[in-house]
C-alpha positions in Angstrom: 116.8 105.8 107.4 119.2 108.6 106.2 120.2 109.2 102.9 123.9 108.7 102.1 126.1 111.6 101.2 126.1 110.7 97.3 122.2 109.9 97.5 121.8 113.1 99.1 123.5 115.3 96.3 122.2 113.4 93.5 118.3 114.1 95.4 119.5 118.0 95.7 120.7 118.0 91.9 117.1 116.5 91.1 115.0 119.4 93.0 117.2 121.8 90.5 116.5 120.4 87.9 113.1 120.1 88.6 112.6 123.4 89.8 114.4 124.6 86.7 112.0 123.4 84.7 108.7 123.8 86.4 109.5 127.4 86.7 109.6 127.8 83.2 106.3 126.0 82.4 104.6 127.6 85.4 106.0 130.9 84.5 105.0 131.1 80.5 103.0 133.3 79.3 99.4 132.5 78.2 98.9 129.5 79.7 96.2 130.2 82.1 92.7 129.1 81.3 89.3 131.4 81.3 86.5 130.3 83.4 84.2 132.6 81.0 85.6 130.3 78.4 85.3 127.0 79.6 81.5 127.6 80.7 81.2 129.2 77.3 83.5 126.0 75.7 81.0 123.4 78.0 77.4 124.9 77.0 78.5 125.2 73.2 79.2 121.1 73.6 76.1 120.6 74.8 74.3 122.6 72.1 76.5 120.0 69.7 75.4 116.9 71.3 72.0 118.1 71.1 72.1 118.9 67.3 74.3 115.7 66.9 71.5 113.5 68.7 68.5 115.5 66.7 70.6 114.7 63.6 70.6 111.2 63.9 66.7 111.1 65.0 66.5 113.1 61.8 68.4 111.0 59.4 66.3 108.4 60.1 63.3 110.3 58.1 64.9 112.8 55.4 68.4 111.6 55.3 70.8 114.1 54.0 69.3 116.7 56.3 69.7 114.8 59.0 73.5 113.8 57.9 73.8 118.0 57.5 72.5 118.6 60.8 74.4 116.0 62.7 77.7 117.4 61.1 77.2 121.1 62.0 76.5 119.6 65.8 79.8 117.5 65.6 81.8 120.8 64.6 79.9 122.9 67.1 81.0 120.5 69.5 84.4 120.4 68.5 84.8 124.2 68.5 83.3 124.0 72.0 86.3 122.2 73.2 88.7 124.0 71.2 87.0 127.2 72.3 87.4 125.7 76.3 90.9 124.6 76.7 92.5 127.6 74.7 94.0 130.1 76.9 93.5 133.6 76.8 95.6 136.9 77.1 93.5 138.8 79.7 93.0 135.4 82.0 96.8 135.1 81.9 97.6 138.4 82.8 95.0 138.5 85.5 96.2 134.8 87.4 99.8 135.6 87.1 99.4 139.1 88.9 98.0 137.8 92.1 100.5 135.0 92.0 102.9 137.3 91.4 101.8 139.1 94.5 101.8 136.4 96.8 104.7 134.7 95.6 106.9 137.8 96.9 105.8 137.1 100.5 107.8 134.0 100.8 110.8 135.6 99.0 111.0 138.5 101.6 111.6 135.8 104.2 114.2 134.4 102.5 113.4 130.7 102.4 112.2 128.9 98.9 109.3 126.8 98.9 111.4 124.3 98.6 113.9 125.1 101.6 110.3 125.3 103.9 109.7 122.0 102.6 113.1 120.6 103.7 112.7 122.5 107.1 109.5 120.6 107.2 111.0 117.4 106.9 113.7 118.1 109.1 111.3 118.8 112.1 109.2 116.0 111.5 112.3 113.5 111.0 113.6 115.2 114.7 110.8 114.8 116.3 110.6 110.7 115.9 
């Protein structure tokens, strides 16, 4: 079923919009996540749940140790994560020069992402 006229434009003003905006979140700087860091972030959580669990098993017998060692493994664990989902300079600069590359291809031909999309559509809709 085909879209009426005023559909239509209201649907095109949408993918503007959108497109606006997602090229400004896709396009700011620092935002790209390290695997080093991550791996790094993910062992450091471990190491945290580890002392966390030892501290417990030790509180049982000494108490305050145990409370002391169970809150160094909760912070260790908490600057694991911290330490994983925090971008980094040099991972943002590396990801967004090989997009950078290979979003100039599709430019050369002329045709948005988008307008392949809609080209897309527009075969597949023919074809029925």
């Amino acid at each position: 079923m085909p879209l009426s006229e005023q559909e239509q434009r209201l649907l095109d003003e949408m993918e503007r919009h959108l497109m606006s905006n997602d090229a400004d979140v896709v396009t700011a700087p620092g935002r790209a996540l390290s695997y080093r860091n991550i791996v790094i972030g993910s062992i450091l959580v471990l190491a945290g749940l580890g002392a966390l669990i030892a501290g417990v098993s030790i509180g049982f017998n000494t108490g305050f140790l145990g409370i002391a060692v169970g809150v160094v493994g909760f912070l260790v664990m908490l600057g694991g994560v911290v330490f994983a989902v925090t971008p980094t300079r040099g991972a943002a600069q590396t990801a967004s020069a090989p997009k950078a590359a290979s979003s100039r291809a599709p430019r050369a031909s002329g045709s948005s992402f988008m307008d392949r999309m809609n080209e897309r559509w527009d075969r597949r809709n023919e074809g029925r």
